[in-house]
BAKE-704521 format. One record per residue (C-alpha): x, z, y; residue number from 1. Coordinates in Angstrom, 1 decimal. Layout:
<vovos>
<vovo><px>X</px><pz>Z</pz><py>Y</py><nr>NUM</nr></vovo>
...
</vovos>
This chain:
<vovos>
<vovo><px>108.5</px><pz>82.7</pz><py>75.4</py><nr>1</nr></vovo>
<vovo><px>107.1</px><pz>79.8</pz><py>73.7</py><nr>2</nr></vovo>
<vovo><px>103.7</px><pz>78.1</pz><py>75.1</py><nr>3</nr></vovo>
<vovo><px>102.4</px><pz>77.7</pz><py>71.8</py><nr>4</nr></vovo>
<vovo><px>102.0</px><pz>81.5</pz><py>71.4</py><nr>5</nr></vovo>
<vovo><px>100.6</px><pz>81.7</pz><py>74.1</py><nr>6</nr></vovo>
<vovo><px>97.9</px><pz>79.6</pz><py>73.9</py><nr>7</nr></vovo>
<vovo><px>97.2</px><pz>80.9</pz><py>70.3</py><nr>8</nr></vovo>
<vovo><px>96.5</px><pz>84.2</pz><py>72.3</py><nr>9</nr></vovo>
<vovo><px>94.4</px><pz>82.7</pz><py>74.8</py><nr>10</nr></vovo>
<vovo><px>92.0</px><pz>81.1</pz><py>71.8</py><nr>11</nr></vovo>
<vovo><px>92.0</px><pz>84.5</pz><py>70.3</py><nr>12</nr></vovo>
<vovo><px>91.3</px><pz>86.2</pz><py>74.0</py><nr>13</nr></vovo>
<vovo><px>88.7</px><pz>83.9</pz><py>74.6</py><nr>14</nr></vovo>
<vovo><px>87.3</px><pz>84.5</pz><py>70.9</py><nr>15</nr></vovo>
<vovo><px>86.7</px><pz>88.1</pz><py>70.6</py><nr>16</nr></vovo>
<vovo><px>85.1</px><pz>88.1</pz><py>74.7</py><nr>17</nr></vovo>
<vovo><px>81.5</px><pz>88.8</pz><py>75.0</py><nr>18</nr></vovo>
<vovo><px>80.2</px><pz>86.3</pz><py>77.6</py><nr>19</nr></vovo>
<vovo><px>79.4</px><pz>88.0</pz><py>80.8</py><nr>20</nr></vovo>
<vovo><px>77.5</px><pz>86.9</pz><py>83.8</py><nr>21</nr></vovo>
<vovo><px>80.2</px><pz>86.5</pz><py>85.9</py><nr>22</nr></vovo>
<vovo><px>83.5</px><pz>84.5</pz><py>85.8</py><nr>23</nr></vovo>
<vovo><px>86.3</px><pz>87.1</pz><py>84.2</py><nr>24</nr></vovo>
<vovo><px>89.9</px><pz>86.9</pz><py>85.7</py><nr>25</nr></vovo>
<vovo><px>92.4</px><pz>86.3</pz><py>83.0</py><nr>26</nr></vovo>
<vovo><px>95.4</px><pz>89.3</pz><py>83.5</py><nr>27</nr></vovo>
<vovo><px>98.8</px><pz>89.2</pz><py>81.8</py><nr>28</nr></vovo>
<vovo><px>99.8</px><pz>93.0</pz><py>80.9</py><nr>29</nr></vovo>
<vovo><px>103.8</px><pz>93.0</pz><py>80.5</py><nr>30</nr></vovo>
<vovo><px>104.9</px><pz>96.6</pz><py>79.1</py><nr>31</nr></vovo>
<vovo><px>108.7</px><pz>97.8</pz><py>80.0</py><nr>32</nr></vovo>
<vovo><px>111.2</px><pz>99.9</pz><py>78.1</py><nr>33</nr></vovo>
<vovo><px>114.6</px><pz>101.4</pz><py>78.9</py><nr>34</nr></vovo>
<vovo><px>114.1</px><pz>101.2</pz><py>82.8</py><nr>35</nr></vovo>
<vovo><px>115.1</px><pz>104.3</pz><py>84.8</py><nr>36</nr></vovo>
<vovo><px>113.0</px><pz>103.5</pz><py>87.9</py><nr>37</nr></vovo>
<vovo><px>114.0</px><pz>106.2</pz><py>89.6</py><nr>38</nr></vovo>
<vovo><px>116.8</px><pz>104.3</pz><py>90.2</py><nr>39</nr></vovo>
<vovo><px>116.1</px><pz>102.2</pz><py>93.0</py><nr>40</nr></vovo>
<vovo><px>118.8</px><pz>99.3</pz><py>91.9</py><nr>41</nr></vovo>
<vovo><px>116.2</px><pz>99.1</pz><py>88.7</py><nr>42</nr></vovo>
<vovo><px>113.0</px><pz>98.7</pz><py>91.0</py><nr>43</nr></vovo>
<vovo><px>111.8</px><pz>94.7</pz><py>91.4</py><nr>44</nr></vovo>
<vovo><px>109.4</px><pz>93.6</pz><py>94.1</py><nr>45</nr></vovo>
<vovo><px>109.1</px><pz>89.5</pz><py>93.6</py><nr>46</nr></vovo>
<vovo><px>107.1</px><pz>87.0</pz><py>94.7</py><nr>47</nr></vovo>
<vovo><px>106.0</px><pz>84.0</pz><py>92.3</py><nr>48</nr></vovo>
<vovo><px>104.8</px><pz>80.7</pz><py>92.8</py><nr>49</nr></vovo>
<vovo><px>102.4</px><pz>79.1</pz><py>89.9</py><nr>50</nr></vovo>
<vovo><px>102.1</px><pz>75.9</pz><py>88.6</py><nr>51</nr></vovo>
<vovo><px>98.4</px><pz>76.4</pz><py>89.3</py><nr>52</nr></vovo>
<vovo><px>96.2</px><pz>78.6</pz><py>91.8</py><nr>53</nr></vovo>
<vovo><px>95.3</px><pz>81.9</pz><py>89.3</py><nr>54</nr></vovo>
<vovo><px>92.4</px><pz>82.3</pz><py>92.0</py><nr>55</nr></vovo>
<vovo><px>90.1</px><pz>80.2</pz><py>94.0</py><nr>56</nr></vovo>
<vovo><px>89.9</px><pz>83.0</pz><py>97.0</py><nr>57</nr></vovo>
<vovo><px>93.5</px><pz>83.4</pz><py>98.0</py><nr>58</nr></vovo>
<vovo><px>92.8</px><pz>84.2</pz><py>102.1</py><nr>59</nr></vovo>
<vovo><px>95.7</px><pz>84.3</pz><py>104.5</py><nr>60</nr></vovo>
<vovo><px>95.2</px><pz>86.1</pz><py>108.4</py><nr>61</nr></vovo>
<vovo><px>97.9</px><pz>84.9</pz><py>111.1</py><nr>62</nr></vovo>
<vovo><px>99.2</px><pz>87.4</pz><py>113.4</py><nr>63</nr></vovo>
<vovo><px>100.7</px><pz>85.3</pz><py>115.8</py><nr>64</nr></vovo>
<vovo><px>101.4</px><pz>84.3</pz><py>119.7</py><nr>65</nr></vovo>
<vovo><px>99.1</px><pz>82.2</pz><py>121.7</py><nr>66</nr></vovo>
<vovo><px>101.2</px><pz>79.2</pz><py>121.7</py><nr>67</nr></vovo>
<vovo><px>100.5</px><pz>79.0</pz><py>117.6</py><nr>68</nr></vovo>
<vovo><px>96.9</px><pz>79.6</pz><py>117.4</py><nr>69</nr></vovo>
<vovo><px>96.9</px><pz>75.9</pz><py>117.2</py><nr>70</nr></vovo>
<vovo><px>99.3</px><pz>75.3</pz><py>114.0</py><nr>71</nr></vovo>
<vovo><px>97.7</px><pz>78.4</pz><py>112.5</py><nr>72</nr></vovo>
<vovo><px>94.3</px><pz>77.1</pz><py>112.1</py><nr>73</nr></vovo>
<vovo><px>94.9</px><pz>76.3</pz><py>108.1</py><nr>74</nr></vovo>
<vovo><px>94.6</px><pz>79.9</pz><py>107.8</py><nr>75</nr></vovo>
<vovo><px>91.5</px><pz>81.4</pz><py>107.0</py><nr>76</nr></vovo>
<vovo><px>91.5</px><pz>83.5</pz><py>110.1</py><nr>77</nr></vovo>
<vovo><px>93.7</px><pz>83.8</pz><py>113.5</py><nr>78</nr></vovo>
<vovo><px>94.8</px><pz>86.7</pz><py>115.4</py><nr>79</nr></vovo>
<vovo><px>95.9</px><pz>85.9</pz><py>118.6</py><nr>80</nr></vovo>
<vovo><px>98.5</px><pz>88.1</pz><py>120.1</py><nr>81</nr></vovo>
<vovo><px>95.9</px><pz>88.7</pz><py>123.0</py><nr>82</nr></vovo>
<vovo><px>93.5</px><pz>90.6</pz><py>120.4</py><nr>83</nr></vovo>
<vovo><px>96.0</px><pz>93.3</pz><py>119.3</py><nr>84</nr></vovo>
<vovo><px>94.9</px><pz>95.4</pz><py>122.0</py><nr>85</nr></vovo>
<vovo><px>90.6</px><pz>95.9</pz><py>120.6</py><nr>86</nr></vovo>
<vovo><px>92.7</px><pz>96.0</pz><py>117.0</py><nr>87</nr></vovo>
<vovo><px>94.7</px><pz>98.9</pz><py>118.1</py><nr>88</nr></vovo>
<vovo><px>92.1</px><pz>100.8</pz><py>119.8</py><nr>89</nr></vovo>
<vovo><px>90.2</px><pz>100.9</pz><py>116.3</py><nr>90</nr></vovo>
<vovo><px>91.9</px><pz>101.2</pz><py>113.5</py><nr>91</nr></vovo>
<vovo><px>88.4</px><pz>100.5</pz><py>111.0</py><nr>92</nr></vovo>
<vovo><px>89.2</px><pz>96.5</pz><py>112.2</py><nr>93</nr></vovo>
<vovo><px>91.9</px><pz>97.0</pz><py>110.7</py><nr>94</nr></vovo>
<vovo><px>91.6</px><pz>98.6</pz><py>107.3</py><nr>95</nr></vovo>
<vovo><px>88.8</px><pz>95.8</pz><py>107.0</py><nr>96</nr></vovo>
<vovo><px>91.1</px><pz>92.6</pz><py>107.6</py><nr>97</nr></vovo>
<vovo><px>93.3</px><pz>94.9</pz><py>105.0</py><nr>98</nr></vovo>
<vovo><px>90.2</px><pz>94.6</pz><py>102.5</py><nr>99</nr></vovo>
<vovo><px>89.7</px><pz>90.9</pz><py>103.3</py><nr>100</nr></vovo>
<vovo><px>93.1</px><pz>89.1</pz><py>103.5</py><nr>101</nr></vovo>
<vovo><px>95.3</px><pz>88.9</pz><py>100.8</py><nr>102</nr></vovo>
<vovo><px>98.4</px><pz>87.6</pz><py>102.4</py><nr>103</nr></vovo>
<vovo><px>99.3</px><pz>88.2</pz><py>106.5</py><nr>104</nr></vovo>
<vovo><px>101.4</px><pz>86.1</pz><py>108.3</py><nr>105</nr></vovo>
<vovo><px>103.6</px><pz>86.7</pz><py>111.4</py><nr>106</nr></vovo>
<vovo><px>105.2</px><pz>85.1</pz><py>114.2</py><nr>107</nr></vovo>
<vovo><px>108.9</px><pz>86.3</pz><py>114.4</py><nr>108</nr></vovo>
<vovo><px>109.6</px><pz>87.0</pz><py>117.8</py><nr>109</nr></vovo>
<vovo><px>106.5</px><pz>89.6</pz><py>118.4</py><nr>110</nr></vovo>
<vovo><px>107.0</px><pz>90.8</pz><py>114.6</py><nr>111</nr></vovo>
<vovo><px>107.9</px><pz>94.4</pz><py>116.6</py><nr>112</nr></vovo>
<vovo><px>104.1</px><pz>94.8</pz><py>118.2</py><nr>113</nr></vovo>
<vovo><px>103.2</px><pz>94.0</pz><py>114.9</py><nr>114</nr></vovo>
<vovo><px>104.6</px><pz>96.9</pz><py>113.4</py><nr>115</nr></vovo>
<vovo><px>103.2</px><pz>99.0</pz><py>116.1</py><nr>116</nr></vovo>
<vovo><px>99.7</px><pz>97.4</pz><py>116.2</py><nr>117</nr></vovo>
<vovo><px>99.5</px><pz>96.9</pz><py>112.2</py><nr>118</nr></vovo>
<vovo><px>102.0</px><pz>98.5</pz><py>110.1</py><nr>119</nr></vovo>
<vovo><px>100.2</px><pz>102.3</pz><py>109.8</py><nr>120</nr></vovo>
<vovo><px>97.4</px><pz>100.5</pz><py>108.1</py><nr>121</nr></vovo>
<vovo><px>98.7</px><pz>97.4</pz><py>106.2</py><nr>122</nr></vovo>
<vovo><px>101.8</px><pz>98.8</pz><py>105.0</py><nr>123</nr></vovo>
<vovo><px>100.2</px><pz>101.7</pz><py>103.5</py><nr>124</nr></vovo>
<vovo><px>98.4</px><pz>98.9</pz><py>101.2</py><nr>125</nr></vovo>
<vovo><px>101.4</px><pz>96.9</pz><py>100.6</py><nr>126</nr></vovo>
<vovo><px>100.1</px><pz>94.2</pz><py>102.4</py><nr>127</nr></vovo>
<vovo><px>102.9</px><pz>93.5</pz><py>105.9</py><nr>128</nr></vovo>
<vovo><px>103.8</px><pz>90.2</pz><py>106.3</py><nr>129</nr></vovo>
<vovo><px>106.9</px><pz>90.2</pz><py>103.9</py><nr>130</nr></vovo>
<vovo><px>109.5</px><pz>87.8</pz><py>104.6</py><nr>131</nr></vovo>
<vovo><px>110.1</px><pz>87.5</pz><py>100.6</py><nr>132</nr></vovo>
<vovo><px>107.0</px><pz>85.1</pz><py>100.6</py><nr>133</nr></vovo>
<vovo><px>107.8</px><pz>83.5</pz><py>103.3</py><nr>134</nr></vovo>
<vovo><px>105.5</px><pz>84.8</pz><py>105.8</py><nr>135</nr></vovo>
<vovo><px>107.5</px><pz>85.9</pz><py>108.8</py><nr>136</nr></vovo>
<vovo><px>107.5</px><pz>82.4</pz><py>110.9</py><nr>137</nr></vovo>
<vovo><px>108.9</px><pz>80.8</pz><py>114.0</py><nr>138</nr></vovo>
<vovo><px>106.3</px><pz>80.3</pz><py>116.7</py><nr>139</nr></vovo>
<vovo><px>104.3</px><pz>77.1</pz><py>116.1</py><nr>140</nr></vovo>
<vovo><px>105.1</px><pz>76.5</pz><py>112.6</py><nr>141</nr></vovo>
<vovo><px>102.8</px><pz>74.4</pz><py>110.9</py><nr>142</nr></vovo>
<vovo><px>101.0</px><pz>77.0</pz><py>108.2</py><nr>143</nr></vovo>
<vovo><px>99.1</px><pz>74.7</pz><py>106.3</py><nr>144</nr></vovo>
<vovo><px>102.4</px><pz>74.2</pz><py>103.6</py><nr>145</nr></vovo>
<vovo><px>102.3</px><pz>78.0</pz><py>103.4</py><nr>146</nr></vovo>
<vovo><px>98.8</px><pz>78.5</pz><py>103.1</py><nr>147</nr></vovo>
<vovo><px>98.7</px><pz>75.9</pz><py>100.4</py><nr>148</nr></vovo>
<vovo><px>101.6</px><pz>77.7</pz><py>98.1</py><nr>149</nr></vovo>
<vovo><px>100.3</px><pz>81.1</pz><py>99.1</py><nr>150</nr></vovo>
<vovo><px>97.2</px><pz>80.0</pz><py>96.7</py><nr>151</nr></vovo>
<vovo><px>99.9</px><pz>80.0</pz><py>93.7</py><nr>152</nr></vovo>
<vovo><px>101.5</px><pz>83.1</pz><py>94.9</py><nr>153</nr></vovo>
<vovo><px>101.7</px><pz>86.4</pz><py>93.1</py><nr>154</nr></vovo>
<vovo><px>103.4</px><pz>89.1</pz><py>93.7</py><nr>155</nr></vovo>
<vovo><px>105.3</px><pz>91.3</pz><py>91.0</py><nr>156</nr></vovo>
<vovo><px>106.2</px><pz>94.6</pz><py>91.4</py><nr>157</nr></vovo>
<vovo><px>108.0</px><pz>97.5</pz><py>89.5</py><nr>158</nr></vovo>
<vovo><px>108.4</px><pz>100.3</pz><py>91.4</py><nr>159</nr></vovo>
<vovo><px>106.5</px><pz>103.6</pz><py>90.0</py><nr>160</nr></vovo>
<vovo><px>104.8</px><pz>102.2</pz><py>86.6</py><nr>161</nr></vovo>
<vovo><px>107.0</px><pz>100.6</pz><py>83.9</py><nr>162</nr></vovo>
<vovo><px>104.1</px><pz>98.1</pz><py>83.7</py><nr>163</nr></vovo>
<vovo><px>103.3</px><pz>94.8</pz><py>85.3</py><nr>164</nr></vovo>
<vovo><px>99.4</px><pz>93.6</pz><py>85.3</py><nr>165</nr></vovo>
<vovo><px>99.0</px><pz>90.8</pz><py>87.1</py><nr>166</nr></vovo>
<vovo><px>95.9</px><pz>87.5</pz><py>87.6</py><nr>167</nr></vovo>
<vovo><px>96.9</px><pz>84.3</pz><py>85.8</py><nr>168</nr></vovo>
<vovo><px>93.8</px><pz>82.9</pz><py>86.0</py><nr>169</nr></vovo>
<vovo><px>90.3</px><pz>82.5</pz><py>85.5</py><nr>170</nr></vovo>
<vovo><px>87.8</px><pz>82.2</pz><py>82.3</py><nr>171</nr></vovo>
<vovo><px>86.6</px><pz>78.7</pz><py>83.5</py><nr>172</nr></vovo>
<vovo><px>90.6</px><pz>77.5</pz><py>83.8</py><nr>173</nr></vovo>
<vovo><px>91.8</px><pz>75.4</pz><py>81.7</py><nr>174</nr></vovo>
<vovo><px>94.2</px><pz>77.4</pz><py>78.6</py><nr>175</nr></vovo>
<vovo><px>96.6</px><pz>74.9</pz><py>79.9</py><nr>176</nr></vovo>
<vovo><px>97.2</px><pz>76.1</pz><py>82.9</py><nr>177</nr></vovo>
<vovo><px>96.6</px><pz>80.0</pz><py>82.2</py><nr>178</nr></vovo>
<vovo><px>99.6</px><pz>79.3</pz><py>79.4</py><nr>179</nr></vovo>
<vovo><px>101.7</px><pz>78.0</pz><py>82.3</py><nr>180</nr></vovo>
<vovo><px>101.3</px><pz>80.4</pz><py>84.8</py><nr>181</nr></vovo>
<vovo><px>102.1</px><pz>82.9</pz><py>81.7</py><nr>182</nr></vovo>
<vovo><px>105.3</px><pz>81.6</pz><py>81.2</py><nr>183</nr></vovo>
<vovo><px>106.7</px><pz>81.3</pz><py>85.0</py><nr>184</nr></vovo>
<vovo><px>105.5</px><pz>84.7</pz><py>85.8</py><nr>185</nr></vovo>
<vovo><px>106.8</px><pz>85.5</pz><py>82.5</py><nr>186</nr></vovo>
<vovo><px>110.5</px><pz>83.9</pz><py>82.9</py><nr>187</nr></vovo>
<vovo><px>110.6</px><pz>85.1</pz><py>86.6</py><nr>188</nr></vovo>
<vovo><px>110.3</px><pz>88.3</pz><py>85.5</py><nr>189</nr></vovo>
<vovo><px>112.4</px><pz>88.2</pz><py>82.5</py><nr>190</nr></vovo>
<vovo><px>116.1</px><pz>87.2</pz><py>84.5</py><nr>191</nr></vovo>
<vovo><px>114.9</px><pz>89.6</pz><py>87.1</py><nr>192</nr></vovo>
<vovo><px>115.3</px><pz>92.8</pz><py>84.9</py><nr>193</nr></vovo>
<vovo><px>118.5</px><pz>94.2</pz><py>84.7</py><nr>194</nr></vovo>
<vovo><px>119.0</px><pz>93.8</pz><py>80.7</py><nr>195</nr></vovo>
<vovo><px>116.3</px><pz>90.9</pz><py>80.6</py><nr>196</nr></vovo>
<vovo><px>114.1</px><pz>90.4</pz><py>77.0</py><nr>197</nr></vovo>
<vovo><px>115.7</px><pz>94.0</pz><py>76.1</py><nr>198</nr></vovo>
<vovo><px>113.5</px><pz>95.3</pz><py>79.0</py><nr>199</nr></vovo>
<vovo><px>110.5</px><pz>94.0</pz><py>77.4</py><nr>200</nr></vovo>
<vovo><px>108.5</px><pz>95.8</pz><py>75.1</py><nr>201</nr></vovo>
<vovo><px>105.0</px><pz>94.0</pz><py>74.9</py><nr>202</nr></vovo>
<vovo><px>103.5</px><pz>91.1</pz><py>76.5</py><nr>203</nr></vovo>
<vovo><px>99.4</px><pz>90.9</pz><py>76.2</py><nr>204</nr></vovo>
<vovo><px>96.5</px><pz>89.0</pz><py>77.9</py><nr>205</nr></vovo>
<vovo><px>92.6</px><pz>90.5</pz><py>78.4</py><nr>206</nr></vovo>
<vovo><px>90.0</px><pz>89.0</pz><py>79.9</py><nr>207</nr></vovo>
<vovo><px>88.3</px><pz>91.6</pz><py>82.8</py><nr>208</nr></vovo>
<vovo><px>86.3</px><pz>92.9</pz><py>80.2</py><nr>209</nr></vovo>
<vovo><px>87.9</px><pz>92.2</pz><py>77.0</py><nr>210</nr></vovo>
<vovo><px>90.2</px><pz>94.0</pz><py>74.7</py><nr>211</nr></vovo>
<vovo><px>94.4</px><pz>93.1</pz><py>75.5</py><nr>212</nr></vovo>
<vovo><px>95.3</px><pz>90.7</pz><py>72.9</py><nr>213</nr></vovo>
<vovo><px>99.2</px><pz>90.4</pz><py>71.9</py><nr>214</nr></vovo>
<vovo><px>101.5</px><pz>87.7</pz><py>72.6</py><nr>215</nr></vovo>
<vovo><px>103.2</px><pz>87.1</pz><py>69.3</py><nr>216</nr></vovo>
<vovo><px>107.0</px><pz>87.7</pz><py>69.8</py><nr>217</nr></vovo>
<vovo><px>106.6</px><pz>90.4</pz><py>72.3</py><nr>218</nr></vovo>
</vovos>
């Protein structure tokens, strides 16, 4: 995929959007063809990291032990191992934090009571700490690296729809940057399909509330 198309479909996004009164997200819409996903050896579940944050309110929970409480104070809140038990006696807390927190992270070693305390509710939304992004961690690790990338993370999945929609950005980014999140989450996704470009039928960008507009070449 070449940046230069891209960006030509940004200018043309941008042009035929009705200014709203909020700030629209930026989505890329990547349409697949020829991909039995009933086949589980076809289904892809991949985390990316971006060149730039496609968000500005990326927020991480810790679920961790009371020795890390300290070293996971980057996040935007900390469960201490010692709160499980009001979590698991109500299980509203938990759909909330589900509603809030985009990303959890875990300390290894009590990853089990986890499970038990969390994984009824945040699994059903996709949402368990997944050791693909890096979010199962030794006690006391220092979160704040994590954190930081965890702002340029998205995840990618194709498992039920042969569709990918995913946030690049933001109408008040820079085409720049939308172009170049574009193409990583483009080219990560590309050598991840089975039969690569031939997997690929269309590749589009829309604002929230504007009409999809084509990526010329796909």
């Amino acid at each position: 995929m070449e940046k230069t198309d891209v960006l030509s479909a940004l200018t043309e996004m941008r042009k035929n959007s009705k200014k709203r009164n909020f700030n629209q997200s930026v989505d890329l819409i990547i349409t697949l063809k020829d991909l039995d996903l009933k086949k589980t050896d076809n289904q892809r579940d991949i985390f990316i990291t971006l060149p730039h944050p496609p968000s500005k309110s990326v927020k991480v929970c810790a679920l961790v032990g009371p020795e890390s409480v300290e070293s996971a104070k980057d996040c935007q809140k900390v469960i201490s191992q010692d709160e499980f038990p009001q979590y698991e006696a109500d299980e509203n807390k938990i759909k909330k934090l589900a509603k809030e927190f985009d990303f959890f992270v875990a300390q290894a070693n009590i990853m089990p009571l986890i499970a038990k305390v969390f994984g009824k509710v945040l699994g059903r939304r996709g949402k368990m700490p997944n050791p693909k992004a890096g979010c199962i961690v030794p006690p006391k690790t220092n979160l704040k690296p994590l954190v930081d990338r965890l702002q340029r993370t998205v995840e990618v999945k194709v498992k039920t729809s042969p569709m990918v929609q995913c946030k690049v950005g933001t109408e008040d980014m820079k085409d720049e940057e939308i172009a170049e999140n574009i193409v990583t989450i483009f080219n990560n996704l590309l050598h991840a399909l089975p039969n690569e470009r031939n997997n690929i039928k269309s590749v589009m960008v829309k604002t929230t509330m504007g009409a999809p507009v084509k990526i010329q070449g796909w």
